[in-house]
C-alpha positions in Angstrom: 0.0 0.0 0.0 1.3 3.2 -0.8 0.7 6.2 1.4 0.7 9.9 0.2 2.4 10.8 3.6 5.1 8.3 3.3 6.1 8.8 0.4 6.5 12.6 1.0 8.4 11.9 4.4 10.5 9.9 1.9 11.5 11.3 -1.0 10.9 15.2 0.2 9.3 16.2 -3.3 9.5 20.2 -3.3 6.2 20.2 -5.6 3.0 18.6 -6.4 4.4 17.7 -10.7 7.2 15.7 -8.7 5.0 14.1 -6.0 2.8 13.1 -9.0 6.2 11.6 -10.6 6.7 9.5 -7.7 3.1 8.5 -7.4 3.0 6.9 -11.3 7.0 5.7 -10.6 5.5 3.7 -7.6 2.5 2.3 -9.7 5.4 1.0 -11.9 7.0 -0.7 -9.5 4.4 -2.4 -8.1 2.3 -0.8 -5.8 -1.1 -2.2 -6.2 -2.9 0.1 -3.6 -3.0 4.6 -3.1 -4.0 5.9 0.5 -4.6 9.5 0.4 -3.9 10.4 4.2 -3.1 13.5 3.7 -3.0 16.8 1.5 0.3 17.8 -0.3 1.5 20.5 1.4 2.5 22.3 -1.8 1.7 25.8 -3.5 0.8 23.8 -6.8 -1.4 21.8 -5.4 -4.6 21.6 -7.6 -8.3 21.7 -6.3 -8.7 18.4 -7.6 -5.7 16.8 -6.2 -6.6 13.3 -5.1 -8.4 12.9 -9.0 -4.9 14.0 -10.1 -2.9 11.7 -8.2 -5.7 9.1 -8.7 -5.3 9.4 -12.8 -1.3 9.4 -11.9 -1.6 6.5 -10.2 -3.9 4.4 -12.2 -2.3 5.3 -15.9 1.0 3.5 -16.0 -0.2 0.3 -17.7 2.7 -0.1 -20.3 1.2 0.8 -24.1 2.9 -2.3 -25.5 1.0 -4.5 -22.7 -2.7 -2.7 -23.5 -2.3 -2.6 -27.3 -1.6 -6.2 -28.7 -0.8 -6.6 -32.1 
């Protein structure tokens, strides 16, 4: 499971585009599960932040994998 808050105590991203970098780098790794526990503590950080890290999160399924030939 990965946890917003973690993975901010972590890795220290200065912005919200970088914590969104380490959010789809996890999903690539592996991660399976996202646990928004808390807010990104960032000036950048959108309204719609969780749908952002959601989309982020969920989008990493490798193109070659989705579209056989």
């Amino acid at each position: 499971m990965l946890w917003i808050s973690e993975l901010i105590l972590q890795n220290q991203p200065s912005t919200f585009a970088e914590l969104a970098s380490l959010v789809r780098q996890r999903a690539r790794e592996g991660d399976r599960f996202l646990r928004m526990d808390v807010k990104p503590p960032y000036p950048d950080t959108p309204e719609n932040w969780e749908d952002r890290l959601e989309v982020a999160f969920t989008s990493t399924v490798d193109r070659d994998e989705a579209a056989p030939d």
